[in-house]
C-alpha positions in Angstrom: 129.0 104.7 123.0 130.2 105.4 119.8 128.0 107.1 117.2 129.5 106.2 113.7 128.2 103.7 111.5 124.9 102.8 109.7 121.6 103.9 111.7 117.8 104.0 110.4 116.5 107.7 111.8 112.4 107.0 112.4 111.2 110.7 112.0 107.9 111.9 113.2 106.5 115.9 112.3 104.3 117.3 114.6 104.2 114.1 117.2 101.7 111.6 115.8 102.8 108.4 116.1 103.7 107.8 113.1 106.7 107.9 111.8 108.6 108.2 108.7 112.0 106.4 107.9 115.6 106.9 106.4 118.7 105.0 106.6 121.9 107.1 107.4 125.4 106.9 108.2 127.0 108.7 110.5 130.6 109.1 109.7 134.0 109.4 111.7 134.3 113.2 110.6 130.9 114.2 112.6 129.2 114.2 108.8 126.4 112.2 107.5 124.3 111.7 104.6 120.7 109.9 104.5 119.3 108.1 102.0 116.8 110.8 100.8 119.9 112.5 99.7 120.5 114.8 102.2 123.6 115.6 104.6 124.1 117.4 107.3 127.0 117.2 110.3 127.1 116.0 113.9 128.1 116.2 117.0 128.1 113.9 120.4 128.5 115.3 124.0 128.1 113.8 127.3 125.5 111.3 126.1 123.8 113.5 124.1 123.8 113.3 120.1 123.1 116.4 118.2 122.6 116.7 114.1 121.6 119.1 111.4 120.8 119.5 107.8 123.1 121.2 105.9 121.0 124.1 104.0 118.1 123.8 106.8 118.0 124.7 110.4 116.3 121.6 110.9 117.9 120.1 114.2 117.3 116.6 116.0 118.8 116.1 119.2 118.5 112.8 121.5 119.8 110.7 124.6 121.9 108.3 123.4 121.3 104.7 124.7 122.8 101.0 123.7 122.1 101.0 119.6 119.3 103.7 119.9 119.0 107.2 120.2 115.3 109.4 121.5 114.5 112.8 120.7 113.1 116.1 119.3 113.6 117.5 116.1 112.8 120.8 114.9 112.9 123.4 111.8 112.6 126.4 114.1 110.5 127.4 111.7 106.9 126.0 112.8 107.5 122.4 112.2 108.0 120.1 115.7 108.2 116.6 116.1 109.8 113.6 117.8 112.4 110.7 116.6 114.1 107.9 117.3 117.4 106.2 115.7 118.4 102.3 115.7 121.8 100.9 114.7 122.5 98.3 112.4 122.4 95.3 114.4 119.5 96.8 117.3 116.8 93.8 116.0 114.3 96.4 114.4 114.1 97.2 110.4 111.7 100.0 109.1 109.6 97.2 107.8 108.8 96.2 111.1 107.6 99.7 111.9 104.1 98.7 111.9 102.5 102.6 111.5 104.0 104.6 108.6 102.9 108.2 108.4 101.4 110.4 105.5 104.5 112.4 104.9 104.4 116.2 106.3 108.0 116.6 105.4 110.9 114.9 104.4 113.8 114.7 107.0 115.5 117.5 106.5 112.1 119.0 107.2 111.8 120.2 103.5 107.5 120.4 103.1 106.5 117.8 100.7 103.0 119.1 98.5 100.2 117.8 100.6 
């Protein structure tokens, strides 16, 4: 399966249900930028798709699947959580995402003020 191109992550803190959503793009040169303005880089590896923030520790990483990707993401810094990614083209926008949660962070896992 082939990583680049334009995704929507679906990012969830602390495993609620709930999730949050961002469009990214996952470029050729295993970079990426999001559209809250953040970047990071990543890497793919036997089915596995790894990525993180650049300036964070944050870290998601996920089983990659046909135009979808499940995982974990963390800040290893106290803040957990769980997330998924669709490609462009999987049927699903983030309007259809019928649950949106009250922001814990953004997805970077920068704190926003409660």
């Amino acid at each position: 399966m082939s990583v680049p191109g334009s995704w929507t992550l679906f990012f969830d803190w602390s495993s609620t249900g709930k999730y949050n959503s961002t469009p990214m793009t996952f470029n050729a040169n295993n970079t990426f930028p999001t559209g809250e303005e953040t970047s990071g880089t990543w890497v793919q590896v036997a089915g596995m798709l790894t990525f993180q923030f650049n300036g964070f520790k944050t870290t998601y990483s996920g089983n990659l699947a046909d135009k979808s990707v499940t995982g974990i993401q963390t800040t290893f810094d106290g803040l957990n959580g769980s997330f998924y990614l669709l490609e462009e083209g999987a049927g699903v926008t983030p309007a259809q995402v019928t649950e949106r949660a009250h922001p814990v962070a953004d997805a970077s896992g920068k704190r926003r003020a409660a």
